[in-house]
VOSE-183873 format. One record per residue (C-alpha): residue number from 1; residue in one letter; x, y, z. Coordinates in nm, 2 decimals. Each point is the difference from the previous one (the first is absolute). Layout:
<pts>
[pt NUM, "A", [X, Y, Z]]
...
</pts>
This chain:
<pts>
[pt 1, "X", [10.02, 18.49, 5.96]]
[pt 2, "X", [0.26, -0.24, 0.01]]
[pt 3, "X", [0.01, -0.32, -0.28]]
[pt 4, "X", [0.24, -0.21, 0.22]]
[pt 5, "X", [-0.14, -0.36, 0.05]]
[pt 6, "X", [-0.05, -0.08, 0.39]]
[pt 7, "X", [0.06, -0.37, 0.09]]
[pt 8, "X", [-0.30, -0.03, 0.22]]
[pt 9, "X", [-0.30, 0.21, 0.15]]
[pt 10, "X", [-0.08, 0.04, 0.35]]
[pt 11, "X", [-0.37, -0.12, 0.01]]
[pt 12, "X", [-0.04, 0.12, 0.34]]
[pt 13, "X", [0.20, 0.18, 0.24]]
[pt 14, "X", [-0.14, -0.02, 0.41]]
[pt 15, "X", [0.14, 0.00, 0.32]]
[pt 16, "X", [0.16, -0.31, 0.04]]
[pt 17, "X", [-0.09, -0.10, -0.33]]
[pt 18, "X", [0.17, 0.02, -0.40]]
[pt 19, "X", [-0.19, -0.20, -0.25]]
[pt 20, "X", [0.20, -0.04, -0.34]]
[pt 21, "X", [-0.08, -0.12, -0.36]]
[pt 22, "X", [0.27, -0.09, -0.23]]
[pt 23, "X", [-0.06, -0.10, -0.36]]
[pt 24, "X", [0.07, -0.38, -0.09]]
[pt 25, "X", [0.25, -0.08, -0.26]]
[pt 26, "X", [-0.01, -0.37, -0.11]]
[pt 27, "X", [0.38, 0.02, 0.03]]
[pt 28, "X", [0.01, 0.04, 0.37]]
[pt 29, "X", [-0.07, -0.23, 0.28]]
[pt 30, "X", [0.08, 0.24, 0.30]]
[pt 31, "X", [-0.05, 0.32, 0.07]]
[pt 32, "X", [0.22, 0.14, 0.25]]
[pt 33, "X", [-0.05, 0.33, 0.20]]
[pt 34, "X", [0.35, 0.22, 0.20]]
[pt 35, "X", [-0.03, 0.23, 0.22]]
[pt 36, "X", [0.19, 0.33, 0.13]]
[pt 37, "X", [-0.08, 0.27, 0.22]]
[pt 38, "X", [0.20, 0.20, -0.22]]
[pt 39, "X", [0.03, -0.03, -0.42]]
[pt 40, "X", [0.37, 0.01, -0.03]]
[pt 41, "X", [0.26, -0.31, 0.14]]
[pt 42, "X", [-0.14, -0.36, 0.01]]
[pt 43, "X", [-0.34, -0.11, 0.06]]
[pt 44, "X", [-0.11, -0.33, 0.19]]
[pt 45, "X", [-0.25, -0.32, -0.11]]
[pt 46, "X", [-0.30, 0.03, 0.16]]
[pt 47, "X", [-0.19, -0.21, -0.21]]
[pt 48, "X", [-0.04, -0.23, -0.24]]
[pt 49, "X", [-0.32, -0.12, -0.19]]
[pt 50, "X", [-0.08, -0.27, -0.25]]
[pt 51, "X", [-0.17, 0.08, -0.30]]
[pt 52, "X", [-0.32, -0.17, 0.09]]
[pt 53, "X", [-0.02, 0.03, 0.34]]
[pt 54, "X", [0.09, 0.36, 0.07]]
[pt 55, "X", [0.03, 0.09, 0.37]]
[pt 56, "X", [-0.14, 0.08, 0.30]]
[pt 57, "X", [0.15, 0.07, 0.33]]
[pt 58, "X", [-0.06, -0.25, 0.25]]
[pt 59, "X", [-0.09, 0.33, 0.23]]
[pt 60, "X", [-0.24, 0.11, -0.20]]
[pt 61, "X", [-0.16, -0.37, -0.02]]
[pt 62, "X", [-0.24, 0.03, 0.30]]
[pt 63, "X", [-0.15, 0.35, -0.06]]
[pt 64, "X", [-0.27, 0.08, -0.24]]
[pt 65, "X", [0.24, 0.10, -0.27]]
[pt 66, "X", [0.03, -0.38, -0.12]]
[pt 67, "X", [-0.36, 0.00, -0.09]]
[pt 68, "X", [0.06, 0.38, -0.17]]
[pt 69, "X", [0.22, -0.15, -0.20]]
[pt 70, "X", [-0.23, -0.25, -0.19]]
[pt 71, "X", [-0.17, 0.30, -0.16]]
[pt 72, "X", [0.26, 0.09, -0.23]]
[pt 73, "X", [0.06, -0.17, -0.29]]
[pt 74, "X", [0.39, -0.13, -0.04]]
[pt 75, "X", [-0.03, -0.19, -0.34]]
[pt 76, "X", [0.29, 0.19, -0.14]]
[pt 77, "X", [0.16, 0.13, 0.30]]
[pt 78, "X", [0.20, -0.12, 0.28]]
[pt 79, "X", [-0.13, 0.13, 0.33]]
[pt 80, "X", [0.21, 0.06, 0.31]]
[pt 81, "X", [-0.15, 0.17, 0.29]]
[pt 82, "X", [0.20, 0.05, 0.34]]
[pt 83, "X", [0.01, 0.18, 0.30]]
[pt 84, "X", [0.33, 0.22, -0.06]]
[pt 85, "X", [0.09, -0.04, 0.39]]
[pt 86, "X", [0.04, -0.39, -0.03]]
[pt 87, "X", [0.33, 0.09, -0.18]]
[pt 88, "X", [0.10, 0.31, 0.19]]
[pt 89, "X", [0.26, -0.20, 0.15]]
[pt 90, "X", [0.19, -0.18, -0.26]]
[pt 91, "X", [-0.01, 0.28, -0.25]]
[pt 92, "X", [-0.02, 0.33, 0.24]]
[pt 93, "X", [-0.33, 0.10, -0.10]]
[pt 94, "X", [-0.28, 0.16, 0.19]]
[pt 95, "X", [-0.40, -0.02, -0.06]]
[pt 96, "X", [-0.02, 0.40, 0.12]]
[pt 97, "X", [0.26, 0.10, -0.20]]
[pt 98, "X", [0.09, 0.01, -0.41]]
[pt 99, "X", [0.22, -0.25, -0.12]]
[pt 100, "X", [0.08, -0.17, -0.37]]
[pt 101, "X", [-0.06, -0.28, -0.16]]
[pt 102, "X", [0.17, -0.19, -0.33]]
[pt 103, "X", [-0.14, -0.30, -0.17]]
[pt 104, "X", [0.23, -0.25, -0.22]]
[pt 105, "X", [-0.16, -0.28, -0.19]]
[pt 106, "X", [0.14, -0.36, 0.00]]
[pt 107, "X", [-0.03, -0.22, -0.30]]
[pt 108, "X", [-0.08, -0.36, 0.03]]
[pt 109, "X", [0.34, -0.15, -0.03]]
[pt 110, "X", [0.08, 0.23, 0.33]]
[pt 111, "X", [0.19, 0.29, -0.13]]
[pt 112, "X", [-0.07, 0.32, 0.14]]
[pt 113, "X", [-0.03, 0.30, -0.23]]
[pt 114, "X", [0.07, 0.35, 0.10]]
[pt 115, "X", [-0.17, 0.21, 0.24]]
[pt 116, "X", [-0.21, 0.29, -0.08]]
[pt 117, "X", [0.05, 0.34, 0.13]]
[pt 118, "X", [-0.16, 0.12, 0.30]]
[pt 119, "X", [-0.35, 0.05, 0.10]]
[pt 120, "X", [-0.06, 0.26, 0.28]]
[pt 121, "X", [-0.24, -0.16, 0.25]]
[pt 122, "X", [-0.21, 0.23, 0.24]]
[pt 123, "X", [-0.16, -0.06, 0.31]]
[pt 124, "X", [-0.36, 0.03, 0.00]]
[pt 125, "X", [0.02, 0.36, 0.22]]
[pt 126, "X", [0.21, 0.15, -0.32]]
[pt 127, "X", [-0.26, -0.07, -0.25]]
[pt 128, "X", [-0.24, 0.21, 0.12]]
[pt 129, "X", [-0.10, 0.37, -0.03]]
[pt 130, "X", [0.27, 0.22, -0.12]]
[pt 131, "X", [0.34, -0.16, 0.18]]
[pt 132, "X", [0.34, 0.09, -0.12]]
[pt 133, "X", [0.19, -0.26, -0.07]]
[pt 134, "X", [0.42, -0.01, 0.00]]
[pt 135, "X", [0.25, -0.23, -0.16]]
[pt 136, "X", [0.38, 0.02, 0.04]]
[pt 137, "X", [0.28, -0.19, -0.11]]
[pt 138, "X", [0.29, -0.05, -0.25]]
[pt 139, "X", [-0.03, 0.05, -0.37]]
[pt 140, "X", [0.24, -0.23, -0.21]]
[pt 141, "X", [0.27, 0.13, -0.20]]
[pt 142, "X", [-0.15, 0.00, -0.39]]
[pt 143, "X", [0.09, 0.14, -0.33]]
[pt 144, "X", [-0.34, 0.02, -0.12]]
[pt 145, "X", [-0.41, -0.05, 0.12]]
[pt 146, "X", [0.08, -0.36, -0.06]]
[pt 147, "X", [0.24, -0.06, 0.24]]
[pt 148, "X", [-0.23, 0.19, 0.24]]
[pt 149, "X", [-0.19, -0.19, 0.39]]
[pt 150, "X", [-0.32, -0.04, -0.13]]
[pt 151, "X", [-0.27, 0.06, 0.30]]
[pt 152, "X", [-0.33, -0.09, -0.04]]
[pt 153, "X", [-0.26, 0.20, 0.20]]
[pt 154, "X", [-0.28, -0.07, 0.21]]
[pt 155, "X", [-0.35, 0.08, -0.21]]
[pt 156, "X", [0.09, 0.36, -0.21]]
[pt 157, "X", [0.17, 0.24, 0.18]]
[pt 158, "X", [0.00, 0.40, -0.06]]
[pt 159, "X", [0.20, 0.29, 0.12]]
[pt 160, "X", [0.33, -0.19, -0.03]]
[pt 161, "X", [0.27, 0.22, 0.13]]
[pt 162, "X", [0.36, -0.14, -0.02]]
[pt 163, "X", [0.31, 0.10, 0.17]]
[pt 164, "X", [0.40, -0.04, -0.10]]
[pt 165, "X", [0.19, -0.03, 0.37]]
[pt 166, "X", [0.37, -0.05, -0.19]]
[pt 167, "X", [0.24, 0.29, -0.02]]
[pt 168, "X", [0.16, -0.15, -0.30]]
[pt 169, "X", [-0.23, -0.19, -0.20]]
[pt 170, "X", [-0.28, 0.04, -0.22]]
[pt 171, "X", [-0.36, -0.18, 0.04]]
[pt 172, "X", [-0.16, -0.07, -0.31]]
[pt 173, "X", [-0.39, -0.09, 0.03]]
[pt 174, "X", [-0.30, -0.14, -0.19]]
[pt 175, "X", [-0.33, -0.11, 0.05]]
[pt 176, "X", [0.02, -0.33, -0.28]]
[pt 177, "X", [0.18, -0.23, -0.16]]
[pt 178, "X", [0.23, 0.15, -0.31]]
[pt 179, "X", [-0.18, 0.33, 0.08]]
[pt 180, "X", [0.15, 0.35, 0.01]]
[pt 181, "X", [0.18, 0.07, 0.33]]
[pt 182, "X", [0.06, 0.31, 0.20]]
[pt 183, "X", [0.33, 0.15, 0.14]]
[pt 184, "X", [0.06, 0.11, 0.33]]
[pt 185, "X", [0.32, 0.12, 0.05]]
[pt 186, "X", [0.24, -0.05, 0.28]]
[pt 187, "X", [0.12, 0.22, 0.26]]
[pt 188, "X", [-0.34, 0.25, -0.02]]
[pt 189, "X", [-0.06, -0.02, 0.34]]
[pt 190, "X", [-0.24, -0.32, -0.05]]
[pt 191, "X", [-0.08, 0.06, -0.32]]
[pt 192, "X", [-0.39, -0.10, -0.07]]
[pt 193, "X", [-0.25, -0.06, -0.26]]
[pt 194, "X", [-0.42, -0.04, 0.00]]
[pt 195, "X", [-0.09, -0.23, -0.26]]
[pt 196, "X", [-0.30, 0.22, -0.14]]
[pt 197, "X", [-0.17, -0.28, -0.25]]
[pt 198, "X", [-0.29, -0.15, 0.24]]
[pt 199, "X", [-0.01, -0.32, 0.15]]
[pt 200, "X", [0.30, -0.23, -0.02]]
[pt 201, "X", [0.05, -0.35, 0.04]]
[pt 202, "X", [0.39, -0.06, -0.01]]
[pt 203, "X", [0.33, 0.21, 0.10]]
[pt 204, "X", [0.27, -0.05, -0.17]]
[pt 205, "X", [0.39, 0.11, 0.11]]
[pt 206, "X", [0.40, -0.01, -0.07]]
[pt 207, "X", [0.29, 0.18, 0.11]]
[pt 208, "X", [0.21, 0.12, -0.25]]
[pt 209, "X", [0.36, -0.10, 0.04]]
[pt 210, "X", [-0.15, -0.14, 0.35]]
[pt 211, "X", [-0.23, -0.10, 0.24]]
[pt 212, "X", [-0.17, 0.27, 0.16]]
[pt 213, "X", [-0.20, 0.01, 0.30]]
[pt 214, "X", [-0.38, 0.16, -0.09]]
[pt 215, "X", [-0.29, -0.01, 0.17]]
[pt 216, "X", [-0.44, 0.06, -0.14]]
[pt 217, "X", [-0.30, 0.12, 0.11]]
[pt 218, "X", [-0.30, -0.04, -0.12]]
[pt 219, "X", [-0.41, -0.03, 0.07]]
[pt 220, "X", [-0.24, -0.23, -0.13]]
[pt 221, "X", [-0.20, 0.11, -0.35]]
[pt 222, "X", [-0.26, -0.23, 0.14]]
[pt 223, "X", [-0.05, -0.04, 0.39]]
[pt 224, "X", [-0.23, -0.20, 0.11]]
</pts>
């Protein structure tokens, strides 16, 4: 099981529905959330929600989720729930398909803090039964774990089977913050690895001397 911290937890993942809870901080007045169909490049505002008002998509507004909502207390959260496909144009996103999200605080005097790594965000088809889900992208160049792309995953995942696609450069991997990392070597005809210790909740990977191209898969330790 992983000990890395997650930023915020999907409440509720439907069809054309994500309902999120973020812990308040006195120190910040908005809560901002960026999106990305992928987890590596730049991710784009999609929102941005004030401390005690939280947010909910004007979509969303005239459908019986508005009254849902008033069933859960928010004392010491910030809740924003949207329909992913309002945004599916101004950040490239789809409802039917996965995508990421990162969240990055802003203090009171207006100064944005930094963004958090990536949260892997299914569609409601892929949380179900005993789907395989893939990831693929670009590890950073890093000397050690903690220079590492943090990714968090959706609920626990199992049977996490990694692959190295460079010719000439290593892939380290871990599965937590500051925790010990395995090697796959470059150039072994996509080198792989199973992560064999249950359910995880975060992947963590660098390139060493590199970036190098990787990608995951993985099924769900709990599916609903």
């Amino acid at each position: 099981m992983s000990n890395t911290t997650r930023p915020f937890t999907v409440l509720r993942r439907r069809s054309r529905l994500l309902d999120i809870l973020i812990p308040k901080n006195v120190a910040t007045q908005k809560y901002r959330l960026l999106a990305k169909s992928s987890f590596d490049g730049a991710f784009t505002q999609i929102i941005e929600a004030d401390i005690g008002a939280g947010y909910l998509d004007p979509a969303l507004r005239t459908s019986g989720v508005a009254r849902a909502l008033q069933a859960v207390n928010t004392r010491n959260h910030v809740r924003i729930t949207f329909d992913p496909q309002t945004f599916a144009a101004a950040a490239t996103i789809s409802d039917s398909a996965q995508f990421w999200l990162k969240f990055q605080a802003v203090d009171f005097a207006g100064v944005a803090g930094t963004q958090t790594p990536p949260t892997l965000i299914l569609p409601e088809d892929a949380l179900k039964g005993d789907s395989v889900i893939t990831v693929a992208g670009t590890a950073p160049n890093g000397a050690a774990v903690a220079n590492s792309q943090v990714l968090y995953l959706p609920l626990r995942m199992q049977d996490i089977t990694v692959r190295n696609h460079e010719a000439a450069t290593d892939l380290f991997v871990a599965t937590e913050v500051g925790g010990a990392e395995t090697l796959l070597d470059a150039g072994s005809n996509l080198a792989q690895v199973t992560m064999a210790r249950g359910a995880q909740g975060a992947l963590l990977v660098r390139g060493a001397g590199a970036t190098a191209a990787f990608s995951a898969t993985m099924t769900s330790f709990l599916p609903l």
